[in-house]
VOBA-1610 file (N, C-alpha, C; in pm, whole numbers, padded with zeros to 5 digits, always signed):
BEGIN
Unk+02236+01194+00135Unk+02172+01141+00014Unk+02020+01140+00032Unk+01965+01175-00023Unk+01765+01180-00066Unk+01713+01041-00085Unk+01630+01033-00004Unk+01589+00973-00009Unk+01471+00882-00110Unk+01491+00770-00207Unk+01405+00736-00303Unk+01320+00571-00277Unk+01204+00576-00326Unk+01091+00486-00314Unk+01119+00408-00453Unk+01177+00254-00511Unk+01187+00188-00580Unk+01069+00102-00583Unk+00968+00116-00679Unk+00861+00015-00676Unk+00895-00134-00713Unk+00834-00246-00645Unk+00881-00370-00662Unk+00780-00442-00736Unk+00770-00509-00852Unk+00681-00597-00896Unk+00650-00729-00880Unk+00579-00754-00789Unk+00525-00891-00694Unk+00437-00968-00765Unk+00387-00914-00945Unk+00294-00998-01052Unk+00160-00902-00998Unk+00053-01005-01057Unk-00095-00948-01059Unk-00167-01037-01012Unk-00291-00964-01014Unk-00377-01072-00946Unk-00532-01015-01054Unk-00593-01127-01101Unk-00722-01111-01143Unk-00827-01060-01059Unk-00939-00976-01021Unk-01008-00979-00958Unk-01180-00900-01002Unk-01291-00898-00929Unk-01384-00820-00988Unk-01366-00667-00992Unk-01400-00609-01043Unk-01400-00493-01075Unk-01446-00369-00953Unk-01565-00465-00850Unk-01625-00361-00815Unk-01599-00345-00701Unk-01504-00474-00696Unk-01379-00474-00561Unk-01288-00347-00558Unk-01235-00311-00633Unk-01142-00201-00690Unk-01246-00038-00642Unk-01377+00007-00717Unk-01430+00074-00691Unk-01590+00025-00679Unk-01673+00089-00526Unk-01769+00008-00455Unk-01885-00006-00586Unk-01902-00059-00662Unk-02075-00063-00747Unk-02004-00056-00866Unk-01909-00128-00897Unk-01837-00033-01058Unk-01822-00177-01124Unk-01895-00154-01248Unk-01866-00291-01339Unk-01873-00438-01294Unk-01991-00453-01171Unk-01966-00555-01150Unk-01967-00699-01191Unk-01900-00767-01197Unk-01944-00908-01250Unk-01797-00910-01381Unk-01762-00765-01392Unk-01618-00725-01455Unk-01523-00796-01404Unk-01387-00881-01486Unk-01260-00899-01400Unk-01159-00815-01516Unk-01107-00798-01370Unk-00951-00693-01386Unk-00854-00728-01358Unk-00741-00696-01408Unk-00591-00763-01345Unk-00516-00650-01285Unk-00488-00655-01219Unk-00414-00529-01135Unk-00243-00572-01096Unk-00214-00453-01043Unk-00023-00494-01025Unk-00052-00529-00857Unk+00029-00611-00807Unk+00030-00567-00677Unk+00209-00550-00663Unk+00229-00421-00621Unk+00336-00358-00557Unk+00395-00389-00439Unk+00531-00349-00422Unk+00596-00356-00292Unk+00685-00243-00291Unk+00786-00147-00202Unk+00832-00053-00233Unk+00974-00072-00135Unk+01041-00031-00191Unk+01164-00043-00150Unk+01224+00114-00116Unk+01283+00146-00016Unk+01353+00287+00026Unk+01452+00287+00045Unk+01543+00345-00051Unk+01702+00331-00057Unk+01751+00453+00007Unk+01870+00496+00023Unk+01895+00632+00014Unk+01985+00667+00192Unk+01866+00583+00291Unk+01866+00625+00392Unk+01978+00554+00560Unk+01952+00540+00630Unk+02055+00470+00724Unk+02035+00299+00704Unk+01923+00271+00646Unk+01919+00102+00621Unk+01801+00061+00542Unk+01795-00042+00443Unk+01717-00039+00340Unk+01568-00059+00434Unk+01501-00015+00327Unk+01321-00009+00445Unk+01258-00065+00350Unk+01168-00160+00331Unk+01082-00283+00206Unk+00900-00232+00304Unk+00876-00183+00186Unk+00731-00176+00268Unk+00646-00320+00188Unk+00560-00402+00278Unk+00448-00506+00183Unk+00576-00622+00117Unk+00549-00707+00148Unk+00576-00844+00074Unk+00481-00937-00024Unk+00413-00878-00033Unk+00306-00935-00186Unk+00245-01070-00107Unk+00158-01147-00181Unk+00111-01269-00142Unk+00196-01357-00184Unk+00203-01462-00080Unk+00266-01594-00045Unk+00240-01677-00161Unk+00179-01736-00227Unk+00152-01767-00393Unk+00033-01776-00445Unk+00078-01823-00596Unk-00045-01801-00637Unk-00194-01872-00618Unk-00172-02035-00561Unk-00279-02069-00507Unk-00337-01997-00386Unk-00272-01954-00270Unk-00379-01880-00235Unk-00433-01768-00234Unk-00467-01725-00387Unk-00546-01619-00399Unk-00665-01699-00403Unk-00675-01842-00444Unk-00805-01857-00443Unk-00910-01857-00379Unk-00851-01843-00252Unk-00911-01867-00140Unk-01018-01769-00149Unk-00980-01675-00201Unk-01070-01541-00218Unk-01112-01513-00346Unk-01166-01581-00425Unk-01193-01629-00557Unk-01141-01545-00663Unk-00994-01546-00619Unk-00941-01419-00717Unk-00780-01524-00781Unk-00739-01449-00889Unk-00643-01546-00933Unk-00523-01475-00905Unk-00434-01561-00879Unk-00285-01503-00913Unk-00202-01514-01037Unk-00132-01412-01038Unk-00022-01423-01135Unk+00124-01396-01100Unk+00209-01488-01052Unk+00317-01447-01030Unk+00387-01546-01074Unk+00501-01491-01137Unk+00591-01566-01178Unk+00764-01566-01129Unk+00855-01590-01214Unk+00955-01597-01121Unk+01044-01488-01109Unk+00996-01397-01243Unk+01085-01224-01231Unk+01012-01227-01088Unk+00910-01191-01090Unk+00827-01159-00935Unk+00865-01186-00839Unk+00918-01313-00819Unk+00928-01348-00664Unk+01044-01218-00587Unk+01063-01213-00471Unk+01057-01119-00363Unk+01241-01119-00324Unk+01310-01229-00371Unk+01415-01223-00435Unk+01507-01149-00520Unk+01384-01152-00635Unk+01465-01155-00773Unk+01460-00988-00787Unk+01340-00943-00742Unk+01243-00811-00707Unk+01430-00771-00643Unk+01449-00768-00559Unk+01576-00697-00421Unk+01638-00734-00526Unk+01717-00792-00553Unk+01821-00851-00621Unk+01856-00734-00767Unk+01746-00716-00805Unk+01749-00579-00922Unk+01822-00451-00886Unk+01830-00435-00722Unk+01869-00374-00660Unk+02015-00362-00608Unk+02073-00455-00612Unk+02133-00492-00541Unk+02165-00576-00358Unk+02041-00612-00404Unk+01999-00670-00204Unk+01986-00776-00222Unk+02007-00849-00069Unk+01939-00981-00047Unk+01862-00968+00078Unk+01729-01052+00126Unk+01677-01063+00171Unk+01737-00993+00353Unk+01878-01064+00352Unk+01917-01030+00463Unk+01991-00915+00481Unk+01945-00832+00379Unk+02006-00635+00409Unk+01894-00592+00449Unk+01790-00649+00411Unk+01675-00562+00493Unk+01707-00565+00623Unk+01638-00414+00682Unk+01662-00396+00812Unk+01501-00391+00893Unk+01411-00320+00816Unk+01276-00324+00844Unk+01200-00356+00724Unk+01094-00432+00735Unk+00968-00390+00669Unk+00872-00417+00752Unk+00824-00254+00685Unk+00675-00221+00727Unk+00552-00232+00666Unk+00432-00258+00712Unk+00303-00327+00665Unk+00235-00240+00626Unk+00162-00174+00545Unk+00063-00064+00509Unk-00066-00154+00614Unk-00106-00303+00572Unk-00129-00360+00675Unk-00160-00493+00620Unk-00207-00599+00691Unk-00161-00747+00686Unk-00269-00847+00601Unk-00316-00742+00491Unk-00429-00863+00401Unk-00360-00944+00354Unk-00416-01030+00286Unk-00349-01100+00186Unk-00249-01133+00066Unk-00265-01008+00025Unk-00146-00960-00109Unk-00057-00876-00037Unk-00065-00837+00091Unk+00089-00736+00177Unk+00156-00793+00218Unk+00149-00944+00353Unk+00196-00999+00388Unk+00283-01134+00440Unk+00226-01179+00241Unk+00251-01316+00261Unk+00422-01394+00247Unk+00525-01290+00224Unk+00658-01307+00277Unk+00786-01317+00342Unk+00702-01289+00448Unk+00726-01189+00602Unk+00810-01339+00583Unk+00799-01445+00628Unk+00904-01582+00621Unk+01002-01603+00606Unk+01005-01517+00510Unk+01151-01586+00425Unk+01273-01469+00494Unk+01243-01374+00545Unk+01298-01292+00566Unk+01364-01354+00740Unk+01525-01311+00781Unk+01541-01365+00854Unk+01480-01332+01038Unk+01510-01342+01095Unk+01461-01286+01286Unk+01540-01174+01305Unk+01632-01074+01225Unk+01687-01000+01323Unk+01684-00882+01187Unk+01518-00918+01070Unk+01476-00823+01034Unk+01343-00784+01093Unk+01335-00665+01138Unk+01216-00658+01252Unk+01116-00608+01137Unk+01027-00658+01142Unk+00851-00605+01118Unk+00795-00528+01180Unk+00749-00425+01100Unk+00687-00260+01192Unk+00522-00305+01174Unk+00445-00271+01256Unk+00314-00234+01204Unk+00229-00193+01320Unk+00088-00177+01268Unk+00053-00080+01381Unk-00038-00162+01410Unk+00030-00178+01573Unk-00070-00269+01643Unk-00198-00299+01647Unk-00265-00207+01586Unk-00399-00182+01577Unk-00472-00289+01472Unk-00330-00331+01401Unk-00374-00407+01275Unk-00376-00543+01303Unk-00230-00611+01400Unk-00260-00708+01418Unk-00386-00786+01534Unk-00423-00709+01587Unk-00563-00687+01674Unk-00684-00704+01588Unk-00652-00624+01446Unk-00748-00675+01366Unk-00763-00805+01295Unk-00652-00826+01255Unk-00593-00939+01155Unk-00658-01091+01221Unk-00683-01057+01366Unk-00731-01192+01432Unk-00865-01180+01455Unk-00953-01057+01449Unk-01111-01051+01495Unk-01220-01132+01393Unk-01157-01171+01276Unk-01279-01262+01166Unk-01310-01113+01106Unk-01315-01028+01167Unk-01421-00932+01038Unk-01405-00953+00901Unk-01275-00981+00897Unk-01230-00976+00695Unk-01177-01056+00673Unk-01177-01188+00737Unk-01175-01306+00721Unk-01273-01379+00555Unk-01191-01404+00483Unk-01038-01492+00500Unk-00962-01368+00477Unk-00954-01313+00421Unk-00850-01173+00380Unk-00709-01177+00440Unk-00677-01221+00587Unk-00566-01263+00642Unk-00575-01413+00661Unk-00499-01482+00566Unk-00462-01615+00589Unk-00362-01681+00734Unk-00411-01787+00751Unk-00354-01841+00854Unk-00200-01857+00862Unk-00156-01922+00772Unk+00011-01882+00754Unk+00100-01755+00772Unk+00006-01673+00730Unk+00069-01563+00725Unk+00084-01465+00888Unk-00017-01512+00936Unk-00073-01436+01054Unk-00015-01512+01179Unk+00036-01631+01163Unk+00051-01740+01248Unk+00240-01694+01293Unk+00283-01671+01146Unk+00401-01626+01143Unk+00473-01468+01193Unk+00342-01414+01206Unk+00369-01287+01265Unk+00354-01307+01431Unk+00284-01384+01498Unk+00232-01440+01592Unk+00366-01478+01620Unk+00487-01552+01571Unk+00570-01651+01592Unk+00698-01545+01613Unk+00706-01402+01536Unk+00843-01325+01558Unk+00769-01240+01671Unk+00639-01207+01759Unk+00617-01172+01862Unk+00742-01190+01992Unk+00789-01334+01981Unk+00865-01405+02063Unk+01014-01388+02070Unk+01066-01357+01936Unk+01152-01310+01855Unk+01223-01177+01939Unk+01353-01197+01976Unk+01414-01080+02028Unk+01408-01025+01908Unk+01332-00851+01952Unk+01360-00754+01792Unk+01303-00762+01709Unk+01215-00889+01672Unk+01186-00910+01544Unk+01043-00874+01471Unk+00995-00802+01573Unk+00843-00750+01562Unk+00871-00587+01649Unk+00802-00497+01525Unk+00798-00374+01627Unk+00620-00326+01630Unk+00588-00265+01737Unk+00417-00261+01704Unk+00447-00080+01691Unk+00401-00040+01658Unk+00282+00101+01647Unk+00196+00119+01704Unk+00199+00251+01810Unk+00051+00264+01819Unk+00015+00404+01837Unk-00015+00401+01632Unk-00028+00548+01574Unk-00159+00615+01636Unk-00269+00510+01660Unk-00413+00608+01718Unk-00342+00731+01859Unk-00284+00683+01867Unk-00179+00721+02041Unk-00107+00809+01973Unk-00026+00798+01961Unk+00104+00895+01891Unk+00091+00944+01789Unk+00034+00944+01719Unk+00035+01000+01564Unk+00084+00993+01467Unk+00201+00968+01484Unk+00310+00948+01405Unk+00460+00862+01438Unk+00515+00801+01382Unk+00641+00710+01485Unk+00761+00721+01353Unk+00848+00773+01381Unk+00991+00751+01279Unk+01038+00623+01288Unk+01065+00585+01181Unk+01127+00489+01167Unk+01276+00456+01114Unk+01311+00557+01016Unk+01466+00605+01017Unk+01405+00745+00984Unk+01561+00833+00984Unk+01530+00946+00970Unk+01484+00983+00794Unk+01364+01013+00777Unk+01272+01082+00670Unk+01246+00963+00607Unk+01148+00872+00709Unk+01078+00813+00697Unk+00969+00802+00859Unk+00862+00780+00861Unk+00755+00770+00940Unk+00616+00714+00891Unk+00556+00683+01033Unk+00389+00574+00984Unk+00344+00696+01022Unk+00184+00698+01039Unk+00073+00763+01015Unk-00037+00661+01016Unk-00149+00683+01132Unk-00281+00560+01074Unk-00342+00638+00974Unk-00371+00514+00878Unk-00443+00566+00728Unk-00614+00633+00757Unk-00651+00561+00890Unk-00765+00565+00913Unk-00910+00518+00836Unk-00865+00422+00723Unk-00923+00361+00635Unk-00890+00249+00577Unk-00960+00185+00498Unk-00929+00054+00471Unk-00984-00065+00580Unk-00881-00108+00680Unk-00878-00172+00795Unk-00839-00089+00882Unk-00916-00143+01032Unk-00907-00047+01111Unk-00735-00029+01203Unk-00606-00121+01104Unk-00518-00072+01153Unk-00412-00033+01044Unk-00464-00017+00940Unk-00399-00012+00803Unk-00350+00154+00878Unk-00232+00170+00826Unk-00138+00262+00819Unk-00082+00303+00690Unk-00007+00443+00663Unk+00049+00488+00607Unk+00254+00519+00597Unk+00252+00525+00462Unk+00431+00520+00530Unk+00441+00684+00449Unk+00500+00749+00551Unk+00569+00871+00495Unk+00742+00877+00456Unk+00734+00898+00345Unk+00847+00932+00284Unk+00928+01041+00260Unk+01006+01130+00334Unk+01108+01262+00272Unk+01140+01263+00148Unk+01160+01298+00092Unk+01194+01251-00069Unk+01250+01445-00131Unk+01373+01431-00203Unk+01386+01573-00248Unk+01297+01648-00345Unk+01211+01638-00390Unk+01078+01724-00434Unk+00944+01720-00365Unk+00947+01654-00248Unk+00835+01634-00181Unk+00755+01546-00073Unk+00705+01522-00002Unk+00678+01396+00082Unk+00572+01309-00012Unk+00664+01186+00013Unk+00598+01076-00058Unk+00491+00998+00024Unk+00365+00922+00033Unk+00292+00864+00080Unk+00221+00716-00004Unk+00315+00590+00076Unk+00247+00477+00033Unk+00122+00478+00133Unk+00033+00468+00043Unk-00085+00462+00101Unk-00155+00325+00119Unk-00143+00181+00084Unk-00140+00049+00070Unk-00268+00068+00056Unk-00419+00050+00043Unk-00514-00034-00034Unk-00643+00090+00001Unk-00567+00214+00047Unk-00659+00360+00084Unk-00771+00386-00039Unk-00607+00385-00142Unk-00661+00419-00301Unk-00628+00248-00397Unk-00714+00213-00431Unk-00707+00130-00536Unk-00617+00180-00671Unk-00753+00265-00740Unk-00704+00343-00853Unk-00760+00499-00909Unk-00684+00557-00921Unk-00653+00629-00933Unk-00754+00749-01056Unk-00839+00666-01173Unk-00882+00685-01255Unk-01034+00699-01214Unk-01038+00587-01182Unk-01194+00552-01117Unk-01240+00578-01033Unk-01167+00626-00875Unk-01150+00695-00751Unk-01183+00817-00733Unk-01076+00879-00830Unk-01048+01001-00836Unk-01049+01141-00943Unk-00961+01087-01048Unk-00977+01142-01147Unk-01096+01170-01257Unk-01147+01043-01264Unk-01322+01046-01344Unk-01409+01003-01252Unk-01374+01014-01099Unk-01442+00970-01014Unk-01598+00918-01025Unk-01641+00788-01142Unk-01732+00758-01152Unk-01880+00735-01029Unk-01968+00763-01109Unk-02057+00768-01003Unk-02097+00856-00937Unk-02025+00987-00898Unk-02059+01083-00837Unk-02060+01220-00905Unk-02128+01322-00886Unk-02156+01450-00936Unk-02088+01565-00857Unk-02046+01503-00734Unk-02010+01634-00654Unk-01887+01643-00669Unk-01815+01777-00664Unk-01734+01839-00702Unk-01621+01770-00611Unk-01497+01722-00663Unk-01373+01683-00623Unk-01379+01561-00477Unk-01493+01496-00533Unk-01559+01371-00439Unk-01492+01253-00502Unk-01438+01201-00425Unk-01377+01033-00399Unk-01472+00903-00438Unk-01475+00855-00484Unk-01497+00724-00442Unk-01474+00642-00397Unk-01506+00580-00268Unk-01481+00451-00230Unk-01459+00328-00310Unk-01346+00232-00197Unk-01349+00092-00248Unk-01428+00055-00225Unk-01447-00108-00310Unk-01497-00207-00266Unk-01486-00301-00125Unk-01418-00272-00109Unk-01324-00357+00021Unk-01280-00254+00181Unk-01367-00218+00234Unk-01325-00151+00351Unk-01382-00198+00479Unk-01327-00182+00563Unk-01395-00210+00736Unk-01466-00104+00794Unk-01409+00047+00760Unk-01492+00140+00805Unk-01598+00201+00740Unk-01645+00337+00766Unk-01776+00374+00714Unk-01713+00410+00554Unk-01796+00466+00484Unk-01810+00543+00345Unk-01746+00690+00425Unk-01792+00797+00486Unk-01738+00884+00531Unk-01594+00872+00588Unk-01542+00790+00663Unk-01428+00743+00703Unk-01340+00728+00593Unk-01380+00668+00444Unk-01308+00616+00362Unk-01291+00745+00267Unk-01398+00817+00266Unk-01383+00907+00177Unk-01284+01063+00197Unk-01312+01083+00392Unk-01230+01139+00439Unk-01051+01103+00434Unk-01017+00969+00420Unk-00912+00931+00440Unk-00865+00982+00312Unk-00909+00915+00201Unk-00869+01006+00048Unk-00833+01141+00051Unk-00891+01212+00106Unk-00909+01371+00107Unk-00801+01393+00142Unk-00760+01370+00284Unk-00618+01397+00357Unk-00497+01332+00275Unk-00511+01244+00213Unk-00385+01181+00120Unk-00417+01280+00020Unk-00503+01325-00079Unk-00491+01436-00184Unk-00423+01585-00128Unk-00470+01604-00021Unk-00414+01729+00054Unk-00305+01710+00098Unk-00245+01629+00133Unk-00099+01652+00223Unk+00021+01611+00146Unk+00011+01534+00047Unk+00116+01478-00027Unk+00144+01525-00119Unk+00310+01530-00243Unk+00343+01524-00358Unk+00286+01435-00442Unk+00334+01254-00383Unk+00331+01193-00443Unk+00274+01096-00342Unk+00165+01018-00401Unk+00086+00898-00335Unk+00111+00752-00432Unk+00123+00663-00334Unk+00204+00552-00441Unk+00049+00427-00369Unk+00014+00366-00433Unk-00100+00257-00395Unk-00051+00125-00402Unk-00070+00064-00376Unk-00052-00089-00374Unk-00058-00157-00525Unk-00139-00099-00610Unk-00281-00158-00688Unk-00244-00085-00830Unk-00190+00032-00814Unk-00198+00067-00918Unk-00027+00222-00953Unk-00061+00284-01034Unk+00125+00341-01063Unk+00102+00445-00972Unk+00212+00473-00934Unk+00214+00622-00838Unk+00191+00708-00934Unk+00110+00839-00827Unk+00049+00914-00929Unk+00115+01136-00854Unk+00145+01180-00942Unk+00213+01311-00869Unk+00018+01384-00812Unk+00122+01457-00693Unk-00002+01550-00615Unk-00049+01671-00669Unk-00107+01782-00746Unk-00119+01935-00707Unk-00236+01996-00656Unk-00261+02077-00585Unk-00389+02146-00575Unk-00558+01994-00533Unk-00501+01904-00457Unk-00535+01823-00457Unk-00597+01720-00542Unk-00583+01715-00654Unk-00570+01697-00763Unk-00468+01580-00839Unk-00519+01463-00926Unk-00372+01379-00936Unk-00358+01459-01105Unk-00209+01539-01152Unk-00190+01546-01256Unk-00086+01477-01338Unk+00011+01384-01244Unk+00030+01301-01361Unk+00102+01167-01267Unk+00099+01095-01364Unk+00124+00944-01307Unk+00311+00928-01367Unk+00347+00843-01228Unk+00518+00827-01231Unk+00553+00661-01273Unk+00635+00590-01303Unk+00665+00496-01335Unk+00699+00437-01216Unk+00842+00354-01209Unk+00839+00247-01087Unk+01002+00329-01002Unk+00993+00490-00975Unk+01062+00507-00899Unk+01017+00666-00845Unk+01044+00686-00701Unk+00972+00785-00725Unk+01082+00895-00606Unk+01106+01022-00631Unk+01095+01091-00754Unk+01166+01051-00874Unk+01049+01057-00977Unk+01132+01012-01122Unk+01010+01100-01208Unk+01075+01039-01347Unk+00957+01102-01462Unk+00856+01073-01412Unk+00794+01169-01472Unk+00633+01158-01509Unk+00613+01058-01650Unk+00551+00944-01638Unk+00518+00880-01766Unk+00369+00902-01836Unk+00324+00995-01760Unk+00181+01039-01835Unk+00143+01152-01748Unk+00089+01269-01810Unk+00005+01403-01731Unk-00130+01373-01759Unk-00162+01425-01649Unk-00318+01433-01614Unk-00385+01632-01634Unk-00428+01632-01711Unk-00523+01783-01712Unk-00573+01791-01585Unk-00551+01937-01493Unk-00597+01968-01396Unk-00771+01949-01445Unk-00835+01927-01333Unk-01012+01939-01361Unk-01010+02072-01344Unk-01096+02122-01403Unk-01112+02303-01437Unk-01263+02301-01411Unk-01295+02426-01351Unk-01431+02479-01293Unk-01432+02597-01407Unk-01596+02614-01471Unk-01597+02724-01539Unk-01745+02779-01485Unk-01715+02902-01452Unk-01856+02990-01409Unk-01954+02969-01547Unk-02053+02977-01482Unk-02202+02980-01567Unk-02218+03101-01616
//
């Protein structure tokens, strides 16, 4: 059976605008989805991201939440047919605030993947508050846990399977241990990319702000350089079918290029095409 990526709806969160893309509308607020993804298909269900822990602490980061009770992380599996305790893994794109705040509820003998690199980060202050104490304390706590923590260490290896046609990848952007999840999928390899790409419109497609030809824009929100971030984009436009974001709808791959955006399963319809960008000689 083929393997498929079920998007999960974890609610929204209010935030500025120029958080999303670096210099864009600032002083703007936006509401965005935050996602979770579910992988059916394969030897045991795989949940990438558990959304934030609630809605008060988004404030912490002067951003609002919206979640309600379709949302919660439950009701989300449950659409599915799951409960908390069929999960077998979830894996972290990596451990901010809106990825990891459910890791809890889930029982000890569902192991947590991520790449070590992240939780190394998650404790240095750089992006502090961005990883809350609860959340981080609790990952700290299944360390101890027969099984219940697996680390990564993609800078080393490159790549690590996790069931068969599925595998990580470091994103090499974002945070310096944020990772990627690769997906097999029967039309193509899928790539959750967790907080690489915001969106999709503003990034990429009308890539505001810039003049040069098939140039990225950076987020608002990164640990590494502008070159680092912009390179990381590039390799997700080049290597993938389908790139799915945290933040915003999965969007299909061609010619590096996004031409059309998918709904909440992927492979599935296309719910909107995108016009290739076209070059015309002078």
């Amino acid at each position: 059976m083929a393997l498929t990526i079920h998007v999960l709806d974890y609610g929204d969160i209010e935030l500025e605008t120029s958080f999303l893309v670096l210099g864009h509308e600032c002083g703007r607020v936006r509401r965005v989805p935050v996602y979770g993804f579910l992988i059916l298909g394969g030897t045991h269900p795989v949940l990438v991201d558990t959304g934030y822990r609630d809605n008060a602490i988004m404030e912490s980061l002067g951003m609002r939440g919206l979640q309600f009770h379709d949302n919660m992380i439950e009701n989300q599996l449950a659409k599915h047919g799951l409960k908390l305790g069929d999960i077998r893994y979830i894996l972290h794109t990596h451990l901010h605030i809106d990825h990891a705040g459910k890791d809890d509820k889930f029982p000890m003998n569902t192991t947590v993947v991520l790449n070590r690199k992240e939780m190394e980060f998650s404790v240095s202050g750089i992006m502090y508050p961005q990883y809350p104490k609860p959340d981080i304390l609790h990952l700290v706590e299944r360390i101890y846990e027969p099984e219940a923590m697996r680390f990564l260490d993609l800078e080393i290896t490159g790549a690590e399977e996790i069931i068969p046609g599925v595998w990580c990848e470091a994103a090499g952007a974002h945070t310096e241990g944020s990772m990627n999840v690769i997906v097999e999928t029967a039309e193509g390899l899928a790539c959750i990319c967790g907080d690489v790409i915001y969106d999709f419109n503003d990034q990429i497609v009308n890539h505001v702000y810039t003049n040069n030809w098939m140039e990225p824009r950076v987020t608002g929100n990164h640990a590494g350089s502008k070159r680092e971030e912009k390179g990381a984009i590039k390799k997700l436009l080049n290597n993938y079918t389908f790139l799915l974001p945290v933040h915003d709808k999965p969007a299909k791959i061609q010619n590096q290029q996004v031409v059309g955006r998918l709904g909440m399963s992927v492979p599935g319809p296309m719910t909107e095409t995108v016009p290739e960008r076209q070059w015309f000689p002078m």
